[in-house]
N, C-alpha and C positions, 0 to 999 in steps of 0.2 A: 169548707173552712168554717169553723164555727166562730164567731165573735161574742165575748161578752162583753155589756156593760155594767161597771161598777160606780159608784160615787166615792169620794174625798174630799180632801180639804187640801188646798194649794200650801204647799211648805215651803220651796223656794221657787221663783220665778227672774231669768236673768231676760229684760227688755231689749238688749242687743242681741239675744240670741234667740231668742225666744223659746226658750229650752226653758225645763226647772224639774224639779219633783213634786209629788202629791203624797198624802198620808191617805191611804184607804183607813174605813171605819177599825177595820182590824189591827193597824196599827205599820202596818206594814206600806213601808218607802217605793215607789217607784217612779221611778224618772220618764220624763218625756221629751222627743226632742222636737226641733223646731218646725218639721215634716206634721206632725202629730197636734201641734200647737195649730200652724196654721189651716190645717183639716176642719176646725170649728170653728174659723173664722171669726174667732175672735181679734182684736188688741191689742188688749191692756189684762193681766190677770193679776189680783192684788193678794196678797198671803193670807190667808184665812178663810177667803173666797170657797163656798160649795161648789164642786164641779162634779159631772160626771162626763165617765169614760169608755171608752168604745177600746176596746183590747181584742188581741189575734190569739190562734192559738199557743204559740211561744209565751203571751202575757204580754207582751209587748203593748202599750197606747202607741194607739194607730187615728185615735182621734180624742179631743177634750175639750168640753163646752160647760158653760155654766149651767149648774141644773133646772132654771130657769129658762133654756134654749134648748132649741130638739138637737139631735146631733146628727149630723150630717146622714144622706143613706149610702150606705156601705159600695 
C-alpha cells in the first residue's frame, strides 16, 4: 500500500465532528473525516491553517497534522 503525503490549507473544519475539508495547493477539495482528524492528534484546526496530509491509495486522508508536526507513522 503506497501512501502519500500532501499539504493544504484547512477550508472548513466542524469541532463537534471533527470532520472538515482542505484545499490542496492545486486547488482541489478534499474532505476528511473524524478517523483521519484524530490520527494527528491534533484539537483544534482553525480555517486557513497549513496542514499536511498522509493519504491511501484510494486518496483518501487517512491522517492530517499541522505542517509544523511530524505525522503520525503509518
Amino acid at each position: 500500500m503506497t501512501r502519500t503525503e500532501v499539504q493544504g490549507t484547512a477550508r472548513v473544519f466542524d469541532p463537534a465532528t471533527r470532520s472538515g475539508t482542505v484545499l490542496l495547493d492545486d486547488g482541489t477539495e478534499l474532505a476528511f473525516d473524524t478517523a483521519a482528524f484524530d490520527a494527528g492528534g491534533l484539537r483544534l484546526l482553525r480555517l486557513g491553517q497549513r496542514v499536511k496530509m498522509r493519504r491511501d491509495d484510494a486518496g483518501r486522508i487517512v491522517a492530517l497534522t499541522l505542517v509544523t508536526l511530524p505525522l503520525p507513522l503509518p
